[in-house]
LUMMARSE-690760 format. One record per atom (N, C-alpha, C): x, y, z; residue in three letters; residue number from 1; atom name. Coordinates in pm, 1 decimal, decimal comma. Atoms other than C-alpha are relative to their C-alpha. Example, Ala and Ser with C-alpha at 12.3 -4.5 7.8 and 13.67 -1.06 7.14 Angstrom:
% residues 2
<r <89,0; -119,0; 0,0>; "Ala"; 1; "N"> <r <1230,0; -450,0; 780,0>; "Ala"; 1; "CA"> <r <90,0; 120,0; 0,0>; "Ala"; 1; "C"> <r <-82,0; -119,0; -6,0>; "Ser"; 2; "N"> <r <1367,0; -106,0; 714,0>; "Ser"; 2; "CA"> <r <-77,0; 109,0; 73,0>; "Ser"; 2; "C"> 
% end
This chain:
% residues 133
<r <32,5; -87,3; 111,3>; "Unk"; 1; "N"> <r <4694,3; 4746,1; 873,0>; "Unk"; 1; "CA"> <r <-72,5; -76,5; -109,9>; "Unk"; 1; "C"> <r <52,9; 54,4; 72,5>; "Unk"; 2; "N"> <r <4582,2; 4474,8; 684,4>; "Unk"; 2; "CA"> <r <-146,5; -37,1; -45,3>; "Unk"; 2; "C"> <r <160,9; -2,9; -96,5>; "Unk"; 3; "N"> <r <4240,2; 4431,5; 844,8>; "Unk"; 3; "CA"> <r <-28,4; 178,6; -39,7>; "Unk"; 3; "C"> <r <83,8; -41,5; 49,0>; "Unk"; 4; "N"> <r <4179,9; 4757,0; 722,9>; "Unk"; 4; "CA"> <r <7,0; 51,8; -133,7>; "Unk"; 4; "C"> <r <5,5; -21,1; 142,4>; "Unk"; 5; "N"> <r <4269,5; 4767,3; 404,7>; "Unk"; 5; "CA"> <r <-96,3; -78,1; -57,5>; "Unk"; 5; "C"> <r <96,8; 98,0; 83,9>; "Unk"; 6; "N"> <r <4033,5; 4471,6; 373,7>; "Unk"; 6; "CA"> <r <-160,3; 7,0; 68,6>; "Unk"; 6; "C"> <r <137,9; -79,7; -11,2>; "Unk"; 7; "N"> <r <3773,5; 4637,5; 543,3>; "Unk"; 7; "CA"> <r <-74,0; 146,4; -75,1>; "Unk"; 7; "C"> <r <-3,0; -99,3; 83,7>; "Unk"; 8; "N"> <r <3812,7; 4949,3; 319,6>; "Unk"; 8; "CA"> <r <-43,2; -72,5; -141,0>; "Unk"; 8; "C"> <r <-6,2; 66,5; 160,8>; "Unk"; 9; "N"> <r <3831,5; 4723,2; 24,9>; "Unk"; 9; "CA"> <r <-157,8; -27,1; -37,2>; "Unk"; 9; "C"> <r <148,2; 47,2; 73,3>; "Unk"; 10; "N"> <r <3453,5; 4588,3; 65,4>; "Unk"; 10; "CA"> <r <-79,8; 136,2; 34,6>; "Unk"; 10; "C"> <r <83,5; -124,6; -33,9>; "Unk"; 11; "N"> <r <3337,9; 4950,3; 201,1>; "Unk"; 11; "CA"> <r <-38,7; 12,1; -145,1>; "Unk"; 11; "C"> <r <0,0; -39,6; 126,5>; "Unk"; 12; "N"> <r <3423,2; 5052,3; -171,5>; "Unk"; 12; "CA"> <r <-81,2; -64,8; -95,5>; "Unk"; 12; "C"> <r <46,1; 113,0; 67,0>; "Unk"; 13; "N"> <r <3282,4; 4705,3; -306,0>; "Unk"; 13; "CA"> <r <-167,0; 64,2; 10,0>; "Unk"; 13; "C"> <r <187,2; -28,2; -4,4>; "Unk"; 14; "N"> <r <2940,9; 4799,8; -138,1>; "Unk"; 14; "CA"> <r <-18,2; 97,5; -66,5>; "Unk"; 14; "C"> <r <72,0; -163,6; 18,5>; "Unk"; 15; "N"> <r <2892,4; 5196,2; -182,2>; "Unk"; 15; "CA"> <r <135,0; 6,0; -89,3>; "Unk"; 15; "C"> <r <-112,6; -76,7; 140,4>; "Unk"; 16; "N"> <r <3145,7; 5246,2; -544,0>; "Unk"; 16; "CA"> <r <-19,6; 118,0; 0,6>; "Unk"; 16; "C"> <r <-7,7; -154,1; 44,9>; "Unk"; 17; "N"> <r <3032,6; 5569,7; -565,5>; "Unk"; 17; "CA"> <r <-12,9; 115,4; 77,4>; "Unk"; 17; "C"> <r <-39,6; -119,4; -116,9>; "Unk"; 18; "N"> <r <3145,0; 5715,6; -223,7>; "Unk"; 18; "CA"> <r <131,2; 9,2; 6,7>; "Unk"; 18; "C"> <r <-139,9; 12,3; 29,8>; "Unk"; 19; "N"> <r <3464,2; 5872,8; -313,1>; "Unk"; 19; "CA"> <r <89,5; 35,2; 171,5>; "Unk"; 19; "C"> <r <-92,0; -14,9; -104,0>; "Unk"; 20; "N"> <r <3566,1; 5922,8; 59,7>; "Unk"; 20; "CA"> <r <28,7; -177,3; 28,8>; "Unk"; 20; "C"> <r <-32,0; 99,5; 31,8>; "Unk"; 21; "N"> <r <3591,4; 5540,3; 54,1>; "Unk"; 21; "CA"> <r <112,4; -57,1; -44,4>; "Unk"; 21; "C"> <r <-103,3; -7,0; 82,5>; "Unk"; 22; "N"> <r <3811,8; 5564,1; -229,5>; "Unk"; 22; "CA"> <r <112,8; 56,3; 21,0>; "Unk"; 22; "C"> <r <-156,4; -79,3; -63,6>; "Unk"; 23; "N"> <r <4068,0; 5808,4; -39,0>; "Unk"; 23; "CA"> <r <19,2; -94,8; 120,3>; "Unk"; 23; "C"> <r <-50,4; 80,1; -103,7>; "Unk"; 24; "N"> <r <4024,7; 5602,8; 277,7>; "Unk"; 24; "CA"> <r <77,7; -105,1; -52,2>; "Unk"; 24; "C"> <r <-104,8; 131,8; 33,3>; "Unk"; 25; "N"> <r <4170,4; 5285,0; 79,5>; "Unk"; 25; "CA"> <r <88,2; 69,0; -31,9>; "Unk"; 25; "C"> <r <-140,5; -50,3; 62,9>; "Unk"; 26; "N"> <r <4417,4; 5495,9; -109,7>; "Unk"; 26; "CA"> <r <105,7; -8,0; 88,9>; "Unk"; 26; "C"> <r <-68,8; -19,9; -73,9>; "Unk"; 27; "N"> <r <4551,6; 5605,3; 211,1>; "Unk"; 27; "CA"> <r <27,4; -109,0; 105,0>; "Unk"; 27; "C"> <r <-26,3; 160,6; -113,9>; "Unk"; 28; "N"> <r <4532,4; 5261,0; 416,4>; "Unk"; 28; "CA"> <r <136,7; -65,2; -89,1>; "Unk"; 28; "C"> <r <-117,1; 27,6; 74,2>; "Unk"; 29; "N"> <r <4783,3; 5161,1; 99,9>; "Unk"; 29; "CA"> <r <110,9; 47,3; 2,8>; "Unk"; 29; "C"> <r <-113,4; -115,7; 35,7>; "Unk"; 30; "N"> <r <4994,7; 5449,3; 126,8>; "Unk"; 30; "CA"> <r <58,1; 34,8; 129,5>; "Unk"; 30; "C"> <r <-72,6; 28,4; -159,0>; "Unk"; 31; "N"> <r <5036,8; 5421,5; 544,6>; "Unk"; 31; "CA"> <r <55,5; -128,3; 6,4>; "Unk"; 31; "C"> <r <-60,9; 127,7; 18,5>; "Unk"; 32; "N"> <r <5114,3; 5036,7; 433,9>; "Unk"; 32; "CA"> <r <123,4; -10,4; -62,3>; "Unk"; 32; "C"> <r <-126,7; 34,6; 117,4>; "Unk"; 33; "N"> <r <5398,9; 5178,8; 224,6>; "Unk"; 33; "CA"> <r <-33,1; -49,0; -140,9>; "Unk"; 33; "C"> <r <5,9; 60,5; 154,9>; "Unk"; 34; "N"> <r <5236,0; 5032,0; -97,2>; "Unk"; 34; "CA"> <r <-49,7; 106,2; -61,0>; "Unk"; 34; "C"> <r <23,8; -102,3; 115,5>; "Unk"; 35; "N"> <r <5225,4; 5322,6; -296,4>; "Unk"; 35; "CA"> <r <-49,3; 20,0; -101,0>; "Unk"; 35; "C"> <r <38,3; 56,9; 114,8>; "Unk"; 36; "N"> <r <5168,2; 5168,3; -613,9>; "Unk"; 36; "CA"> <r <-138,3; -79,1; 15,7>; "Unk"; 36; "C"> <r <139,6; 60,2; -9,1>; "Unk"; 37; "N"> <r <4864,8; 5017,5; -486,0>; "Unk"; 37; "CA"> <r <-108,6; 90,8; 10,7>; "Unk"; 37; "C"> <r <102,2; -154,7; -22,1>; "Unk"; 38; "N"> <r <4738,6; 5360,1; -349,0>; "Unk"; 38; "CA"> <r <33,0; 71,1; -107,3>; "Unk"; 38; "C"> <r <-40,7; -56,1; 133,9>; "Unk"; 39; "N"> <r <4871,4; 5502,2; -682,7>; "Unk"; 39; "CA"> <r <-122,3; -42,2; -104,1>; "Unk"; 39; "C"> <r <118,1; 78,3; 102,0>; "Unk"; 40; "N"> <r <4606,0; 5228,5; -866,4>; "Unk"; 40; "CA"> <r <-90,9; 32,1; 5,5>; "Unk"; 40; "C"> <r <145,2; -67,1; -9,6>; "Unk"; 41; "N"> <r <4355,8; 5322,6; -643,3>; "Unk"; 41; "CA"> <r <-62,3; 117,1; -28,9>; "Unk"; 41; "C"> <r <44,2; -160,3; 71,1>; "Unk"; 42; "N"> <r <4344,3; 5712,3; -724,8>; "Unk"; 42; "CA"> <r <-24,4; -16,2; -132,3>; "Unk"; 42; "C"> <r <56,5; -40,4; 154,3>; "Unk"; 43; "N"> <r <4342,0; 5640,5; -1095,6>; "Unk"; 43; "CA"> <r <-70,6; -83,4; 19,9>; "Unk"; 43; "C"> <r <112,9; 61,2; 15,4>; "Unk"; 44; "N"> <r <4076,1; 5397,6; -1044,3>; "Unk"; 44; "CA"> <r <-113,3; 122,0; 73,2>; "Unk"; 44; "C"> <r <100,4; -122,1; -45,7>; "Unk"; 45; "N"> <r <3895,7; 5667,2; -846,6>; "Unk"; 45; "CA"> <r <-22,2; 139,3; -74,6>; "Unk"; 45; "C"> <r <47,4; -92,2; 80,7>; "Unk"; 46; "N"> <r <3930,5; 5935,9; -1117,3>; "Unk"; 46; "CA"> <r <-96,7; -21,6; -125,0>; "Unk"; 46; "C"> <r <59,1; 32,2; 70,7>; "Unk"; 47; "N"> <r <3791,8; 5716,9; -1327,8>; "Unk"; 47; "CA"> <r <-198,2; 64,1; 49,3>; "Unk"; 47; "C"> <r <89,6; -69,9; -66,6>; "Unk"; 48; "N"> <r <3472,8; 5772,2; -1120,2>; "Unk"; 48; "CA"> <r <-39,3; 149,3; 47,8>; "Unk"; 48; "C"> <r <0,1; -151,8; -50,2>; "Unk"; 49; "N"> <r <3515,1; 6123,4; -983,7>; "Unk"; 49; "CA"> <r <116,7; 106,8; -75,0>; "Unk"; 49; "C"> <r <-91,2; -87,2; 116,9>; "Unk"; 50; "N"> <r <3717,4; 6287,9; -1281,8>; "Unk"; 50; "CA"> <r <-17,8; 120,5; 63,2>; "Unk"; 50; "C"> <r <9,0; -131,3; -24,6>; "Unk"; 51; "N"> <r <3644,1; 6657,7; -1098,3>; "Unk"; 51; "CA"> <r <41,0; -22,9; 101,6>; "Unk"; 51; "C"> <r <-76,8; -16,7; -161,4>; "Unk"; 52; "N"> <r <3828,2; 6569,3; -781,7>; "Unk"; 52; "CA"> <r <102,7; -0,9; 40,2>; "Unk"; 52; "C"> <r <-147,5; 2,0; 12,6>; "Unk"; 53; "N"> <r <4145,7; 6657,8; -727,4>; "Unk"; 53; "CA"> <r <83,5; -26,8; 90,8>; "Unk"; 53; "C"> <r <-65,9; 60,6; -144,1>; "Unk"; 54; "N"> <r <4225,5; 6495,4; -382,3>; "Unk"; 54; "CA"> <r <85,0; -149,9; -97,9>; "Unk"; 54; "C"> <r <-87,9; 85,6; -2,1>; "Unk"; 55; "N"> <r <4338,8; 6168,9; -563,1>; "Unk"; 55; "CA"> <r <146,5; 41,4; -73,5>; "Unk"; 55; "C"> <r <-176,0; -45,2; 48,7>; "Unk"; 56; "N"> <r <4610,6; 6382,2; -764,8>; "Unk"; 56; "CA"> <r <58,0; 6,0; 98,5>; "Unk"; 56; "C"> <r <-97,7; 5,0; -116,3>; "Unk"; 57; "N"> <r <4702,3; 6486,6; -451,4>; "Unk"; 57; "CA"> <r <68,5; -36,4; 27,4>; "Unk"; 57; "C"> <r <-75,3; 75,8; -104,7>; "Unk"; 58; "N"> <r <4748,5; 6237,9; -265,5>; "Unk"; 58; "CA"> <r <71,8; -131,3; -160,1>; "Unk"; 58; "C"> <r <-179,6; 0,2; 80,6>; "Unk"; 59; "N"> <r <4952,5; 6040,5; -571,8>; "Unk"; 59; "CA"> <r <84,8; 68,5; -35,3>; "Unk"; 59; "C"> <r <-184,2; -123,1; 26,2>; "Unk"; 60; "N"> <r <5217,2; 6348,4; -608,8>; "Unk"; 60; "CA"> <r <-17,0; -21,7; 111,7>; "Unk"; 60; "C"> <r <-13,6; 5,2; -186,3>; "Unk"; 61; "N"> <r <5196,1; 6273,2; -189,0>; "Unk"; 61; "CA"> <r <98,2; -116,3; -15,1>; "Unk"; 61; "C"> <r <-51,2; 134,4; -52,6>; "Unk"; 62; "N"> <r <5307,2; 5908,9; -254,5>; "Unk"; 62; "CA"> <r <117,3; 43,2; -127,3>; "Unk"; 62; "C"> <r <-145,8; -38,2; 52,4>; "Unk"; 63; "N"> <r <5540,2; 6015,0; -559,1>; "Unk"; 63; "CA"> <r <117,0; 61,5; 16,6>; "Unk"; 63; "C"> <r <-128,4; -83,4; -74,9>; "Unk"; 64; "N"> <r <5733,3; 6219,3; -359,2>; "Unk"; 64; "CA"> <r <83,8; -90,9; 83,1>; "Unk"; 64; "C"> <r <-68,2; 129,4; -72,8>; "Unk"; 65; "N"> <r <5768,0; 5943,9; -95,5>; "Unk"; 65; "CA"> <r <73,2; -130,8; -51,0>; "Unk"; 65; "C"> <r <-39,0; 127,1; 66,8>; "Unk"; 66; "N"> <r <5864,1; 5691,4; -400,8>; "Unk"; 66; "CA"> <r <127,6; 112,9; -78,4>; "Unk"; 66; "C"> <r <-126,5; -68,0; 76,6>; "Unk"; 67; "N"> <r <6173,9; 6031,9; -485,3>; "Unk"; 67; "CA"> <r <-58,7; -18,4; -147,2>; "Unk"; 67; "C"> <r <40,3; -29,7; 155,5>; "Unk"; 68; "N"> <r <5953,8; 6043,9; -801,8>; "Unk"; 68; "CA"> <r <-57,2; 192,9; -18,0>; "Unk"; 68; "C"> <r <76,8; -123,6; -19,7>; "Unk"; 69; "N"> <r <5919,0; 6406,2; -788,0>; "Unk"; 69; "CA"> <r <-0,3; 43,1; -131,7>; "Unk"; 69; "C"> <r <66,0; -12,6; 105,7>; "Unk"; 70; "N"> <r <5892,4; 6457,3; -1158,5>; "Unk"; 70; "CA"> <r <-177,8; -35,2; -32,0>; "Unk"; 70; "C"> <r <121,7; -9,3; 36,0>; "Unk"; 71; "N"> <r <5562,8; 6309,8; -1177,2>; "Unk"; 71; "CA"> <r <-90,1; 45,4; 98,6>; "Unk"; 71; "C"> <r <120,7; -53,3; -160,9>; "Unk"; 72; "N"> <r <5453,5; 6448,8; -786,2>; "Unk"; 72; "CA"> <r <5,1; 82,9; -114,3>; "Unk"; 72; "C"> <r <53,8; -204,4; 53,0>; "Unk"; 73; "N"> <r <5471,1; 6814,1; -979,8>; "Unk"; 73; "CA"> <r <-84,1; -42,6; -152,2>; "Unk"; 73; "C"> <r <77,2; 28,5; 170,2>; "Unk"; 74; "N"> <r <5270,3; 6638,6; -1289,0>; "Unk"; 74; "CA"> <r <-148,8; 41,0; 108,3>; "Unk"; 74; "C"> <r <107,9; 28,7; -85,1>; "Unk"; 75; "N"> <r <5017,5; 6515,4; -1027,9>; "Unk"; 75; "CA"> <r <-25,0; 149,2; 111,2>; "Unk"; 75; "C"> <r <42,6; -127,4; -114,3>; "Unk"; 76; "N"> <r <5024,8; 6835,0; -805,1>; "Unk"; 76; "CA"> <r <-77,1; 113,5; -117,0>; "Unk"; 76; "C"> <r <3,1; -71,5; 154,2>; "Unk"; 77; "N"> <r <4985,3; 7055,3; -1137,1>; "Unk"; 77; "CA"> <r <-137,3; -41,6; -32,7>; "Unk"; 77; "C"> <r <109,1; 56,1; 42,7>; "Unk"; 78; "N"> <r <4666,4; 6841,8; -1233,6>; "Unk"; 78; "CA"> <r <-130,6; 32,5; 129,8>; "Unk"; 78; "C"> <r <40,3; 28,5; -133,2>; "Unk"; 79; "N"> <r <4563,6; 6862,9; -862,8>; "Unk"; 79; "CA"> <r <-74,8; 202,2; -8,8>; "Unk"; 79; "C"> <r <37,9; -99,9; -30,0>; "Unk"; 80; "N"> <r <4585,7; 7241,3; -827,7>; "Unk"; 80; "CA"> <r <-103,9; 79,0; -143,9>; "Unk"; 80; "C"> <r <64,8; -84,1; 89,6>; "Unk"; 81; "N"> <r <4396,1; 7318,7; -1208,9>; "Unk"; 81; "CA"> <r <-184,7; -39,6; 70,3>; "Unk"; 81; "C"> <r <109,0; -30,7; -25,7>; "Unk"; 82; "N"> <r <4106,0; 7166,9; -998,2>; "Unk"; 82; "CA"> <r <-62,4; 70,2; 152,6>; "Unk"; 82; "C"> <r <7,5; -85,7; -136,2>; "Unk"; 83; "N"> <r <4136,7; 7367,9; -665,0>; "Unk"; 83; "CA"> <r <66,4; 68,3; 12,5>; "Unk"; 83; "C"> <r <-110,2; -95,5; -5,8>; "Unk"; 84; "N"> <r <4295,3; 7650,8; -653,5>; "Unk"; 84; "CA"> <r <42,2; 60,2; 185,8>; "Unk"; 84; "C"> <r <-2,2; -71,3; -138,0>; "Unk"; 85; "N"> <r <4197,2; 7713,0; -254,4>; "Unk"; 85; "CA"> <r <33,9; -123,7; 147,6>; "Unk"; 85; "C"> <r <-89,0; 113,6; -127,8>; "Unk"; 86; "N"> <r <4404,7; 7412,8; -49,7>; "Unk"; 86; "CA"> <r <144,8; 93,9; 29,6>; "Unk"; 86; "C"> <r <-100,9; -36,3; -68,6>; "Unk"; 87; "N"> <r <4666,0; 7581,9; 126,6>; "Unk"; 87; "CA"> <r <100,2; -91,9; 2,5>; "Unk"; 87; "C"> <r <-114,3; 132,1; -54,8>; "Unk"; 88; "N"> <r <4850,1; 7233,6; 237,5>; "Unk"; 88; "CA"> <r <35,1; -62,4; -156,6>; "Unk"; 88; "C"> <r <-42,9; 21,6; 133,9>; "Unk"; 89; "N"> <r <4829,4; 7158,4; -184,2>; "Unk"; 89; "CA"> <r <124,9; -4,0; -57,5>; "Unk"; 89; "C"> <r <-94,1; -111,9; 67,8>; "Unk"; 90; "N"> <r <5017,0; 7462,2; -311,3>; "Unk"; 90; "CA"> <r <153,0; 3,5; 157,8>; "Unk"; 90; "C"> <r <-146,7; 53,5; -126,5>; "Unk"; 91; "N"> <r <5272,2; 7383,0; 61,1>; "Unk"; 91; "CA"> <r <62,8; -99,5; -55,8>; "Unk"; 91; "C"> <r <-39,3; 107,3; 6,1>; "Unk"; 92; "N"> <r <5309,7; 7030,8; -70,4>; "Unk"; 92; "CA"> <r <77,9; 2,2; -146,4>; "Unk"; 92; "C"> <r <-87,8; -24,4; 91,0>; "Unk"; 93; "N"> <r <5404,6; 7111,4; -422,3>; "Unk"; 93; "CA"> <r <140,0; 92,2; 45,5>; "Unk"; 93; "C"> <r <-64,0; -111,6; -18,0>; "Unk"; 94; "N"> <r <5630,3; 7414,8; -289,6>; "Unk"; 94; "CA"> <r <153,0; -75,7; 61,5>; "Unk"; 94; "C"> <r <-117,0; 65,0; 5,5>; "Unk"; 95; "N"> <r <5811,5; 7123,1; -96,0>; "Unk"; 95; "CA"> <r <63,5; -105,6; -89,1>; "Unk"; 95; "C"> <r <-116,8; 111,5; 87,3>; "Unk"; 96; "N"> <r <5892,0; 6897,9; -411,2>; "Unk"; 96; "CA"> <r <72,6; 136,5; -76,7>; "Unk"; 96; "C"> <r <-91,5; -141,1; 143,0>; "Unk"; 97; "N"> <r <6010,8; 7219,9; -642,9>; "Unk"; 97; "CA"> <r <125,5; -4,9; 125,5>; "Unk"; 97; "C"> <r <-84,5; 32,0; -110,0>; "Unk"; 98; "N"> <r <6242,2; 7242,9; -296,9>; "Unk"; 98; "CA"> <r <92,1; -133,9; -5,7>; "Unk"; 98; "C"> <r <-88,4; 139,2; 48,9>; "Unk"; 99; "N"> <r <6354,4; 6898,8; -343,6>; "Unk"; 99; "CA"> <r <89,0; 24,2; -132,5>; "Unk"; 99; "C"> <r <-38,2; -10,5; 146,4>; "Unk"; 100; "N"> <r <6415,9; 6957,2; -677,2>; "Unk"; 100; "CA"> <r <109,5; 106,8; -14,0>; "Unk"; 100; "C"> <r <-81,9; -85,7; 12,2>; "Unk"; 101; "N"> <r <6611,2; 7239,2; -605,1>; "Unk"; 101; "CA"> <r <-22,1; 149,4; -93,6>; "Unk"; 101; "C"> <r <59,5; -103,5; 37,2>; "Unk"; 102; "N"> <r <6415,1; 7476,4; -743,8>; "Unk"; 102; "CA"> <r <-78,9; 95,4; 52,7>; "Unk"; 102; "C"> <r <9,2; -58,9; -70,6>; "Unk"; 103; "N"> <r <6371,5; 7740,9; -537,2>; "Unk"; 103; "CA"> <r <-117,0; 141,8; -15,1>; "Unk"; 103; "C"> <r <106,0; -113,8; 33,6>; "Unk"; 104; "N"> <r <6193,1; 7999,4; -727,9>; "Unk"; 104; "CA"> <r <-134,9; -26,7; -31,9>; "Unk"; 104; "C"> <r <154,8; 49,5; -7,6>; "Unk"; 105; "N"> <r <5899,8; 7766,5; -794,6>; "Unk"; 105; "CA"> <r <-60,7; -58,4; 119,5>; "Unk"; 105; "C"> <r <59,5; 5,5; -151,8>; "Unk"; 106; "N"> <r <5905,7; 7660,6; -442,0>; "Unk"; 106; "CA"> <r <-75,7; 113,1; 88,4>; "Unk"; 106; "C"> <r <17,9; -106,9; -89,0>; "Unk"; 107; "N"> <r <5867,5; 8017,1; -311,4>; "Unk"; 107; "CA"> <r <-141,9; 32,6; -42,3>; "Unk"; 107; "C"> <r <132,5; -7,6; 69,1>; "Unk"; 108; "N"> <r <5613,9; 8085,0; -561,1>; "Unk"; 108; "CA"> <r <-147,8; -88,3; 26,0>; "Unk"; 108; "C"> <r <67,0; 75,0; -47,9>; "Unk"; 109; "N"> <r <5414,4; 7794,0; -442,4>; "Unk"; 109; "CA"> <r <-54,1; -0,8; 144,5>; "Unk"; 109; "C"> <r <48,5; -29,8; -148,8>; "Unk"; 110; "N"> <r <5455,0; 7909,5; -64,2>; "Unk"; 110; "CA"> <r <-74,8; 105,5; 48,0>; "Unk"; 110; "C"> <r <23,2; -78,7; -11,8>; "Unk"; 111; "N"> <r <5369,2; 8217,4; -124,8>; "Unk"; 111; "CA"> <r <-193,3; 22,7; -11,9>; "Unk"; 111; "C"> <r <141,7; 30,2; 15,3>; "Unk"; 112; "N"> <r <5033,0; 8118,4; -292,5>; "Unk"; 112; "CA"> <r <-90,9; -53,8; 124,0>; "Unk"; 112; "C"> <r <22,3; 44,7; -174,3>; "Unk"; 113; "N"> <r <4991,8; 7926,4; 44,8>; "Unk"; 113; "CA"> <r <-30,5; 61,5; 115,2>; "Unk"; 113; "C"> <r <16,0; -82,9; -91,9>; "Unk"; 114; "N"> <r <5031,6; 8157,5; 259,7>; "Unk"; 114; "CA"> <r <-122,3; 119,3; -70,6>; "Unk"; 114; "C"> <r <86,9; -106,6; 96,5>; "Unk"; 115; "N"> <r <4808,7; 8395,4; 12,3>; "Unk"; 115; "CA"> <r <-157,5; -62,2; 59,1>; "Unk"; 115; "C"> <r <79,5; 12,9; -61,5>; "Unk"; 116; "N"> <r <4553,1; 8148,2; 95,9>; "Unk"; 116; "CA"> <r <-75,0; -45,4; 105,6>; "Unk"; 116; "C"> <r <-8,7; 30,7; -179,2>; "Unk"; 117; "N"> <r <4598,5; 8054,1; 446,0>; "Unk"; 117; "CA"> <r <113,3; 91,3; 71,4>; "Unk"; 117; "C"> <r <-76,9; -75,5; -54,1>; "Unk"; 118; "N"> <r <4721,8; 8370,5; 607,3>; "Unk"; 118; "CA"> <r <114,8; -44,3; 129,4>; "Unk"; 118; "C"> <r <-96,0; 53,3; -158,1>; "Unk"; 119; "N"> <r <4806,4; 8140,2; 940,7>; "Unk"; 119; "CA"> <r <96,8; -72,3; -20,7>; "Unk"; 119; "C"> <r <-105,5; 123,6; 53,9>; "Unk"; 120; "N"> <r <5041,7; 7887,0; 735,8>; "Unk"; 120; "CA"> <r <111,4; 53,6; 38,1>; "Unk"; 120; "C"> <r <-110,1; -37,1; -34,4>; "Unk"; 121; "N"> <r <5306,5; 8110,3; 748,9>; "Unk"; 121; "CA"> <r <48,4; -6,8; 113,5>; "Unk"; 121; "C"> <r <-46,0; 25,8; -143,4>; "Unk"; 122; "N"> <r <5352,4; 8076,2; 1138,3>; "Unk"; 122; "CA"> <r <75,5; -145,6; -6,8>; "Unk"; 122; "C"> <r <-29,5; 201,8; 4,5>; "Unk"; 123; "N"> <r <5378,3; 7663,7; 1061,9>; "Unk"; 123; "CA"> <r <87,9; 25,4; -62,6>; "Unk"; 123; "C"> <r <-119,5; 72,5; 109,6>; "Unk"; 124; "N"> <r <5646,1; 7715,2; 816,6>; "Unk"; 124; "CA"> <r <76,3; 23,7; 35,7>; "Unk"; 124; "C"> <r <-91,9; -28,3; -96,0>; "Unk"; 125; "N"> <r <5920,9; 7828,0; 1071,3>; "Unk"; 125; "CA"> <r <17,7; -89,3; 52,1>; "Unk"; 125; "C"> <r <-30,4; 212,8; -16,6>; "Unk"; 126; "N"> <r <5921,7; 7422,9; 1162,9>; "Unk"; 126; "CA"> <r <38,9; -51,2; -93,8>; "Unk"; 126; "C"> <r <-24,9; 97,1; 54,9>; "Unk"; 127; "N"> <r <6001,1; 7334,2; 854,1>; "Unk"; 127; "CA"> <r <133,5; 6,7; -51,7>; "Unk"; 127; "C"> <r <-132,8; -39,5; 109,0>; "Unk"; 128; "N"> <r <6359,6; 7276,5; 719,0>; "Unk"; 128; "CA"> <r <-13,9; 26,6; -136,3>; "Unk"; 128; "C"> <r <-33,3; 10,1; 141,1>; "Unk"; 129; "N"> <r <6287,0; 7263,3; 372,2>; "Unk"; 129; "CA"> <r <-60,7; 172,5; -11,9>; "Unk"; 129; "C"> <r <82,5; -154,2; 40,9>; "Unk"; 130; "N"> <r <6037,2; 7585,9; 355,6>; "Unk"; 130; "CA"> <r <100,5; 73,0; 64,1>; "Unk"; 130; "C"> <r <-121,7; -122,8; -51,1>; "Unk"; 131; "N"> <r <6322,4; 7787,7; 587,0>; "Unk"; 131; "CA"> <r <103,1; 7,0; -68,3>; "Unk"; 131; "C"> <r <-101,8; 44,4; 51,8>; "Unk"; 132; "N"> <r <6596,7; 7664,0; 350,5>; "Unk"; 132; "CA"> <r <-92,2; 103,1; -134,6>; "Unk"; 132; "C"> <r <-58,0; -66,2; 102,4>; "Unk"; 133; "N"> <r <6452,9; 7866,3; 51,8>; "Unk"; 133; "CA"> <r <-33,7; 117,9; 19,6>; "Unk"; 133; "C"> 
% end
């Protein structure tokens, strides 16, 4: 994994201002477990691409995995004021409010989901957490 984090690393070095680059490292950090590294890299990448709301994403992705789900629903929240039409988004918030134990903002979140991916709802009959509220 290392080999390609450090092949990701000079992708970015060459071409800075190809933000799929910038998600590929995020996520080479964030399959490495270093969270906080793929955490650095999204806010270094909004710095650049301030209208893109994949790196909120994917840090409320890794804050969830670091049981920080206060700031996933900051970062999901920031995520969805710039896309309102990700299906797997408004799923992914739906399962921290779930964590959280908050059930009525989970549903609300699945519902949007399914609102805009009619087929989601089939997938969510696999999941414990989405059948649980």
């Amino acid at each position: 994994m290392h080999k390609l984090i450090e092949i990701t690393q000079r992708l970015v070095h060459i071409k800075p201002r190809n933000n799929e680059y910038w998600l590929r490292l995020g996520k080479a950090y964030s399959f490495n477990n270093e969270y906080e590294k793929s955490n650095a890299v999204y806010q270094e990448m909004l710095t650049l691409f301030p209208e893109s709301y994949e790196p909120y994403y994917y840090q409320a992705n890794n804050y969830v995995l670091l049981e920080d789900f206060e700031n996933a629903l900051i970062q999901y929240e920031l995520a969805s004021n710039l896309n309102l039409s990700d299906a797997y988004l408004y799923y992914h918030y739906a399962r921290c409010y779930a964590l959280l134990d908050m059930d009525a903002q989970a549903l609300k979140h699945l519902k949007i989901a399914i609102q805009i991916k009619p087929s989601f709802e089939s997938k969510l009959s696999n999941d414990e957490i989405a059948f649980e509220i």
